[in-house]
N, C-alpha and C positions, 0 to 999 in steps of 0.2 A: 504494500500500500504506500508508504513512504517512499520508497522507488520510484513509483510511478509520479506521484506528486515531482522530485528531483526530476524525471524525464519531462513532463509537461512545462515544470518552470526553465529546463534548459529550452527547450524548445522555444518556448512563447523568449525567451532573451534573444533567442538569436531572429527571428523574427521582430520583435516589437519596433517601433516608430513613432514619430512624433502623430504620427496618424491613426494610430491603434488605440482600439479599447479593448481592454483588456477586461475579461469576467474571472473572477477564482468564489471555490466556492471553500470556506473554512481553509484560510490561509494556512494556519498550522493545526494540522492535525496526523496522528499516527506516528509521533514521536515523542521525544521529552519536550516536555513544555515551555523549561528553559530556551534551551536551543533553539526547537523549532521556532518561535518568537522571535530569536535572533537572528532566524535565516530570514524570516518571514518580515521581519524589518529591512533585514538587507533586500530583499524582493524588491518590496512597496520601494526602498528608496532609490533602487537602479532602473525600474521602470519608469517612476516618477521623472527621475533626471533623463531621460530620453523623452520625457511630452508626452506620454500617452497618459490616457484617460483609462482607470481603474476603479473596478468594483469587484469588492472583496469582501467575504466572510469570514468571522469570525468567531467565537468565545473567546478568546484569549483576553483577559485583560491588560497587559501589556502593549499589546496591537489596539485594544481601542483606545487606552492613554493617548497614543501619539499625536490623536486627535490635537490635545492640551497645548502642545507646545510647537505643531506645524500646520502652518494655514491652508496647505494643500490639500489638508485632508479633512471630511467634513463625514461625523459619524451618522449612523441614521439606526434604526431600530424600528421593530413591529410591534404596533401597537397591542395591549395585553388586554385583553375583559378579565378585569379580578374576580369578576360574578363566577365565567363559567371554566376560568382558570384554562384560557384557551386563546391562542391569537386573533386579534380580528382585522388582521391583511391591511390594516392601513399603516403608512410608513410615517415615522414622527422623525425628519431631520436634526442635527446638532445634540441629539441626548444616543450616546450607545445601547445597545440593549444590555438587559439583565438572560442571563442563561435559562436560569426556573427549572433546570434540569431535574430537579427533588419534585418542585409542582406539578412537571408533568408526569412522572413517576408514581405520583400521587393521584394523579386523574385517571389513569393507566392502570390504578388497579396494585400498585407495588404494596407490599403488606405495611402496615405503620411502625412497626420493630422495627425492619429493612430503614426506613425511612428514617425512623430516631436515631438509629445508629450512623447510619451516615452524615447527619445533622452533627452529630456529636466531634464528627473529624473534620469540619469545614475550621477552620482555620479566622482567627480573632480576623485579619488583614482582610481576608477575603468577605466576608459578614461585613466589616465594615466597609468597603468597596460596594458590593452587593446594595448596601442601604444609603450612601450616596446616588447609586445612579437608581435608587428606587424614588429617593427626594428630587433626582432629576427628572425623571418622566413624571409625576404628579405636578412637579411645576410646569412642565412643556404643557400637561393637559390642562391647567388651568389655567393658562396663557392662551391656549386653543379658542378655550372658552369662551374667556375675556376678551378675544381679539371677534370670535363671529355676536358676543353681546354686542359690542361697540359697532360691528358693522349692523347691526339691528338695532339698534338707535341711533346710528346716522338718518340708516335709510327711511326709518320712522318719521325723523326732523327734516329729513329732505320731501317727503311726504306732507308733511305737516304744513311743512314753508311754502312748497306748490299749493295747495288744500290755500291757504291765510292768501296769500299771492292774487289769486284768481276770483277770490269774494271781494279782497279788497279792490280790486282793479273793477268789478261786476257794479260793487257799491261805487265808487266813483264813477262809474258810468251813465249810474242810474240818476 
């Protein structure tokens, strides 16, 4: 599996151009996760430095960091229903997603022991990671929110203003 990954990314280098887009799907996956991360940075930044345009997958948290500190890169995530603990296909740009591998595990039927226990090996860093970019997407959604309220009372008052506009102009007529 790793192999083949190395074959596809030699491949796509010798190929790529300022004219390529480039799709990967789970940049680092089927290795160590240190490493892979750091190949998988050296990827994103030898592609990058030849112009092509890239879209890439992820879990790694590392790989979505990079977001933080280079402006080339702009993370994006699948919008989550907390209701039915399932995706719901719409894409929320600038916030990374969260994995929810345990969630979906859990909707899947995995038994709840199975579940505690591997809850129990997640790691302080990671949990804490995990619950910032949970604070990030709650903020993206109610930014959402706030942004289609505001366009519904614009268009309310642009309503309104036509609506006053046309009586006052009717009454001056009259």
């Amino acid at each position: 599996s790793f192999s083949g990954h190395i074959e596809r990314f030699k491949n796509i280098l010798q190929r790529v151009t300022s004219q390529s887009l480039v799709l990967l799907d789970e940049l680092n996956s089927a290795t160590d996760p240190t490493e892979g991360a750091a190949l998988g940075r050296a990827f994103l930044e030898t592609v990058m430095a030849r112009g092509a345009l890239i879209v890439g997958t992820t879990h790694d948290p590392q790989l979505k960091a990079l977001a933080l500190n280079d402006e080339r890169i702009l993370n994006a995530s699948m919008a989550f229903d907390e209701r039915s603990k399932s995706p719901s296909y719409r894409i929320i740009f600038g916030v990374p997603g969260r994995s929810r591998a345990l969630e979906t595990a859990e909707r899947l039927g995995m038994p709840e022991d199975v579940l505690t226990l591997a809850r129990s090996y997640l790691t302080s860093e990671h949990n804490r990671f995990e619950n910032m970019l949970a604070r990030l997407e709650r903020d993206a959604n109610e930014l959402e929110s706030a942004r289609k309220e505001a366009n519904r009372l614009r268009d309310e008052a642009e309503r309104l203003k036509r609506e006053w506009t046309e009586r006052t102009e009717k009454n001056v007529s009259e």
